[in-house]
C-alpha positions as CSV (number, residue, x, y, z in Angstrom):
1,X,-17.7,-4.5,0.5
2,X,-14.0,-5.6,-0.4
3,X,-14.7,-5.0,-4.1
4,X,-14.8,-1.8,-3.4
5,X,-11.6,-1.5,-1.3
6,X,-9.4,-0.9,-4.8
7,X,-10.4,2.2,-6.2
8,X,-8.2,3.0,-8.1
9,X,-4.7,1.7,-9.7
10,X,-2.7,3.6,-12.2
11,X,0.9,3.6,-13.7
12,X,3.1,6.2,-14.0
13,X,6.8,7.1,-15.3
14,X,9.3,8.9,-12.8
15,X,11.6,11.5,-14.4
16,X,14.6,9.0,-13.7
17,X,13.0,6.4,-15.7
18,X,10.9,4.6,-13.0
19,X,7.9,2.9,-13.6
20,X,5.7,3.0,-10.6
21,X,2.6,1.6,-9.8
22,X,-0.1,3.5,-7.3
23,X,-2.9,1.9,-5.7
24,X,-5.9,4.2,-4.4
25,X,-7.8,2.5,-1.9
26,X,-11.2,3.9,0.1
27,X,-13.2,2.6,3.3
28,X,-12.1,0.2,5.5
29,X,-8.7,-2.0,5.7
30,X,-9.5,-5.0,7.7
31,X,-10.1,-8.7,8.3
32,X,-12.9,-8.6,5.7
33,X,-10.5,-6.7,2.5
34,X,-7.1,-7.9,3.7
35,X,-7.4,-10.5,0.9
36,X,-8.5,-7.7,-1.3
37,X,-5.4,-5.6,-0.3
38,X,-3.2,-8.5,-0.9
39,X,-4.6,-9.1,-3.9
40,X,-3.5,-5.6,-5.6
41,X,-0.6,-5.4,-4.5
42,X,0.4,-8.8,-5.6
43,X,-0.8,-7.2,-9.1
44,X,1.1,-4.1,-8.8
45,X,3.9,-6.4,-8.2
46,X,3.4,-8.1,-11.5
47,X,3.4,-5.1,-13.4
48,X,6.8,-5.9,-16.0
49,X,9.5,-3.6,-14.8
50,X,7.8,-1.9,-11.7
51,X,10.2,-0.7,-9.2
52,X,7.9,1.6,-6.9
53,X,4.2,0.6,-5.8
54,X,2.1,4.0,-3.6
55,X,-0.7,3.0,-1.7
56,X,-2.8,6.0,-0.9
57,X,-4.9,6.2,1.9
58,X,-6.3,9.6,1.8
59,X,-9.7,7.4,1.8
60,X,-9.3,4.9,3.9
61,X,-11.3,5.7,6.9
62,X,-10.3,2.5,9.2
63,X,-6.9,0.1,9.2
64,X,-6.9,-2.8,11.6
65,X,-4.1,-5.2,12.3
66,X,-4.5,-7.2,9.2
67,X,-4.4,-4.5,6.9
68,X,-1.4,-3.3,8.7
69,X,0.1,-6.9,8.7
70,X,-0.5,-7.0,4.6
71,X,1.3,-3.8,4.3
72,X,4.0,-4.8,6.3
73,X,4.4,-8.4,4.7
74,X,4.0,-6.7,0.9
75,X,6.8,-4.4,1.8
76,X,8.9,-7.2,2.8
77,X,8.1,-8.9,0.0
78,X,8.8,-5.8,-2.6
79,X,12.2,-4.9,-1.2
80,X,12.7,-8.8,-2.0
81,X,12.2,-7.8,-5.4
82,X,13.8,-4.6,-5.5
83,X,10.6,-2.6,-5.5
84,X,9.8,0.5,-2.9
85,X,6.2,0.1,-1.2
86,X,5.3,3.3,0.5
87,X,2.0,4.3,2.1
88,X,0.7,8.0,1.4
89,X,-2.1,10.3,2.8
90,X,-3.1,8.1,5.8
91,X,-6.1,9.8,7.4
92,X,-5.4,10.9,11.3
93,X,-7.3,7.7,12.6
94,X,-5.0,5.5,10.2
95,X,-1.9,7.3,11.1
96,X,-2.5,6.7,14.5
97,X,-3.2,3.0,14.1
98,X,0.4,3.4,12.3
99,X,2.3,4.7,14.3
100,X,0.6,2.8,17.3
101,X,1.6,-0.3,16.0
102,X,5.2,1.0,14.8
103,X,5.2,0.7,11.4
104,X,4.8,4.2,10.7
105,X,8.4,5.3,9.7
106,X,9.3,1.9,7.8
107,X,5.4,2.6,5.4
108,X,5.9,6.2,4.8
109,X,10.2,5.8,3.8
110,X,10.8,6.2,0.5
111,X,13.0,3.1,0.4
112,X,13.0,-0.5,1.8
């Protein structure tokens, strides 16, 4: 169920003064929760001052094109803004579907 795609999002303070946001998410990352997906990053992105966003997906067990294309088109839209997005703990299937598609490098940099 897409409600349950989020399970997690928490806050945090870098040592250099960065806020940064991270979004846990768990199951599967396609047509059905891309809206979901969109949706928390879009509030990560709100958060006053944020300059980082992580999305982990050490429990994500399936990431189609759509999910892909939200995490591509929120990274574009961070660096807009100034703010890093970068992906974390992709599970082998997901890293595959990664760094089938490409995108592998540009979602796991540390900057835009």
């Amino acid at each position: 169920m897409a409600d349950e795609l989020v399970t997690a999002s928490t806050m945090s303070w870098c040592s250099d003064g960065r806020k940064v946001v991270t979004v846990r998410l768990h199951g599967d990352v396609d047509l059905s929760t891309q809206t979901t997906l969109r949706d928390a990053v879009g509030r990560a992105l709100a958060v006053a001052a944020v300059s980082g966003i992580v999305i982990d997906l050490e429990q994500v067990t399936f990431l189609d094109s759509s999910g892909i294309s939200v995490l591509v088109g929120a990274r574009g839209a961070a660096a807009g803004r100034g703010v890093t997005i970068r992906v974390v703990k992709p599970q082998a299937a997901v890293e595959r579907a990664l760094r089938i598609t490409g995108v592998f490098d540009v979602l796991t940099a540390d900057r835009p």
